[in-house]
C-alpha positions in Angstrom: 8.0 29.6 -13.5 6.4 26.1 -14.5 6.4 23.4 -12.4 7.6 20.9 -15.1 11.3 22.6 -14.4 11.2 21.1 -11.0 11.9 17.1 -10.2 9.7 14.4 -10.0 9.4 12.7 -6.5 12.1 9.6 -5.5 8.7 7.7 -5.6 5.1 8.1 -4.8 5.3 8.2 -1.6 8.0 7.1 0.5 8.0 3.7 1.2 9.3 2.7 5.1 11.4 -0.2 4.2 13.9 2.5 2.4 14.7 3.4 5.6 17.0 2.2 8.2 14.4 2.6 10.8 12.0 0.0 9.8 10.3 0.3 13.7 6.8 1.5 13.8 5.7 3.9 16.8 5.0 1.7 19.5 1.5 3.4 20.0 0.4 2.3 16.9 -0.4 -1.3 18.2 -3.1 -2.8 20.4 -6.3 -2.1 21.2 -8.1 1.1 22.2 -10.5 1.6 24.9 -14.1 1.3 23.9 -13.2 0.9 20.1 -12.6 -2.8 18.9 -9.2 -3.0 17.0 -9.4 0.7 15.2 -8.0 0.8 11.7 -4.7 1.9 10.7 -6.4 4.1 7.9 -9.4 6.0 7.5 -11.7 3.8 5.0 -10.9 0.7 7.1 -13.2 -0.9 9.4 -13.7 1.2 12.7 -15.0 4.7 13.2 -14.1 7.4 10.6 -11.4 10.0 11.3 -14.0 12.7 11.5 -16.3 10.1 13.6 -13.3 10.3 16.2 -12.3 14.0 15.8 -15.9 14.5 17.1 -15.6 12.5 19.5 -12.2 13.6 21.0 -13.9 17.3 20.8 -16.6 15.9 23.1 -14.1 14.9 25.2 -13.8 11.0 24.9 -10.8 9.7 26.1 -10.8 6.7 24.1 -11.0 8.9 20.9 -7.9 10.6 21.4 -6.3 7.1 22.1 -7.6 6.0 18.8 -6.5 9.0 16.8 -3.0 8.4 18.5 -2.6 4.8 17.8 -3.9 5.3 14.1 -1.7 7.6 13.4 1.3 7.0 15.1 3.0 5.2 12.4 2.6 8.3 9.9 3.4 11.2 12.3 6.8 9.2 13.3 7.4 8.1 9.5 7.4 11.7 8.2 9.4 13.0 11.4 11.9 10.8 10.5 12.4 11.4 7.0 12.6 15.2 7.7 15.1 14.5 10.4 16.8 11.4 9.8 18.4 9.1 13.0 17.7 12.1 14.8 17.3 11.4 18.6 14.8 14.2 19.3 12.2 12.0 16.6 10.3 10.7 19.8 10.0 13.9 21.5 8.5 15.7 18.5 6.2 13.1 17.8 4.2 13.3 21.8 4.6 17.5 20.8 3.4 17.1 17.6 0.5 14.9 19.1 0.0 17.1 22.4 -0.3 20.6 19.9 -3.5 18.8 17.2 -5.4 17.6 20.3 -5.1 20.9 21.9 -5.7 22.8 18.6 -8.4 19.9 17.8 -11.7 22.6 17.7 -9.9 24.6 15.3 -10.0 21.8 12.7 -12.3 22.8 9.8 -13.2 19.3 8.1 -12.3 16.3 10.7 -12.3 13.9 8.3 -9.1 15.9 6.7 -7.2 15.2 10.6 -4.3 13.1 8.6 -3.3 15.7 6.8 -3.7 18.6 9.0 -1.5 16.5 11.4 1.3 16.5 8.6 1.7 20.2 8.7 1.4 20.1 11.9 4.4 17.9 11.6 6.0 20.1 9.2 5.8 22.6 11.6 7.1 21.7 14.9 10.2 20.0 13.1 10.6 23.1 11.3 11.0 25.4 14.1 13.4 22.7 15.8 15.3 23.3 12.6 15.4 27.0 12.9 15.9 26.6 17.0 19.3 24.6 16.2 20.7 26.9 13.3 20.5 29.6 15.8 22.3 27.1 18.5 24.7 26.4 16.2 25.3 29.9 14.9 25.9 31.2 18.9 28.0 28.9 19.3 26.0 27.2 22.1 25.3 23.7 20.5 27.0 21.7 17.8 25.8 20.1 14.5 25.2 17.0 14.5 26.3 15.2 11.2 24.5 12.1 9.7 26.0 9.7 6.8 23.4 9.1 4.1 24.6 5.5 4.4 23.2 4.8 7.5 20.0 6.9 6.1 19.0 4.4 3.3 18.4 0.5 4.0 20.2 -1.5 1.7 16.8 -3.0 1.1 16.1 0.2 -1.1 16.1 -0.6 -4.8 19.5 0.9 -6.0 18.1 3.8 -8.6 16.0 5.0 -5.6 19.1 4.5 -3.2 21.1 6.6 -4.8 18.3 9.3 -5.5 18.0 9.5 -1.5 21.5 9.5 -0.5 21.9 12.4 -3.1 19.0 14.3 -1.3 20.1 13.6 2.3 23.3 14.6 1.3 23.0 18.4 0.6 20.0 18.2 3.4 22.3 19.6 6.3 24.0 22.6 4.0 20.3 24.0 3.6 18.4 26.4 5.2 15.3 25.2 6.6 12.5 26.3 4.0 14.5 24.5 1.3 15.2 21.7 3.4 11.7 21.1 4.0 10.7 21.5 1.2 13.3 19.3 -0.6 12.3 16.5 1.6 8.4 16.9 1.2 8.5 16.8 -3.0 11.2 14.7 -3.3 10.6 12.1 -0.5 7.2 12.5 0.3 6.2 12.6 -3.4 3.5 15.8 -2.7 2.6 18.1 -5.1 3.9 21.8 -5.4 0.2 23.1 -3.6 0.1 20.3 -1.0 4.3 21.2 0.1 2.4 25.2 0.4 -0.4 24.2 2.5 1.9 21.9 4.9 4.4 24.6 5.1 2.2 27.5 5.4 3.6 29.4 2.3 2.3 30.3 -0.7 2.9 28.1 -4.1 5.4 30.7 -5.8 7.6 30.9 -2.9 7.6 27.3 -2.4 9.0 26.7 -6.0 11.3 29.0 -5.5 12.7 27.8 -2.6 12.1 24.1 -4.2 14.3 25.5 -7.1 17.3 27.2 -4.9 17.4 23.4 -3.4 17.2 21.6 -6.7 20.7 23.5 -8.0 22.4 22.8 -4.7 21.3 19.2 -5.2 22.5 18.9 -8.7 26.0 20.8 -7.9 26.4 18.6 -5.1 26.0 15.6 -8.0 28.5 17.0 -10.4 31.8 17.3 -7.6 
């Protein structure tokens, strides 16, 4: 199947503002011991990612403060587009944290640690997902709605407004692969490959499951 059959992003990548949670992690701001004001991104001034990633591994204390603080911001951003005013967003951000710094020596290329920490991401709120389906499907805990309105800021420019509230709109009706999925190319603005290596499938089955959520997403436009 070629990739041209499946839909462009909402926008390259999501912008924060679109959002009605405009709040940044509150561990992304301040100061960091023995670092001087580390940058929010990795070509900024302050030690490299990989320079801190070493660092952590050699058990600096301050370097896994840093790596927190830096990347806070993104870790709670992408949580929260995946699961929208969702009230367990804090929790998975200190798990998602607590799992890369225990998993930290595994990292191949530190200077890669943003990324890695998305799939990370990807990870622990998919298997939430997956833990609440089978809540839901016992009988033992019960969905938990959203309205796409209160999803999208009315800041949003109104062509991308619409394109969102049409997305988080069918989000709840699919099953987790698709949903993730849906989310990470449409909303996130990555590429077929990137969505694979962040959701630990290969690129054939993440088209199809990016296609099976396309048709529910365009049925749900035509009612």
């Amino acid at each position: 199947m070629s990739s041209a059959v499946l839909a462009p992003p909402v926008f390259e990548p999501a912008r924060a503002t679109w959002f009605t949670t405009g709040r940044q992690h509150p561990g992304s701001q301040g100061k960091v011991h023995g670092v001087k004001q580390v940058a929010a991104t990795v070509s900024g001034p302050g030690p490299t990612d990989a320079a801190l990633v070493i660092a952590a591994r050699s058990g600096d204390d301050w370097a896994f403060e840093a790596l927190f603080r830096r990347h806070a911001n993104l870790v709670f951003g992408l949580t929260y587009r995946l699961l929208p005013r969702d009230a367990d967003v804090d929790d998975i951000v200190q798990d998602v944290f607590s799992a890369a710094f225990e998993r930290l020596g595994t990292l191949q290329n530190p200077q890669a640690f943003a990324a890695w920490l998305g799939s990370i991401v990807v990870n622990t709120v998919s298997k939430r997902l997956r833990r609440r389906r089978l809540l839901e499907r016992l009988g033992l805990r019960s969905a938990e709605p959203y309205d796409p309105d209160q999803v999208v800021s009315p800041v949003a420019p109104v062509e991308a407004s619409l394109e969102l509230k049409a997305v988080y709109g069918v989000l709840q009706r699919l099953p987790t692969e698709q949903r993730v999925a849906l989310v990470l190319r449409r909303v996130e603005g990555m590429e077929v490959a990137q969505i694979a290596t962040h959701m630990g499938l290969s690129v054939s089955t993440v088209k199809r499951r990016l296609t099976a959520a396309e048709a529910r997403l365009e049925r749900a436009r035509q009612r």
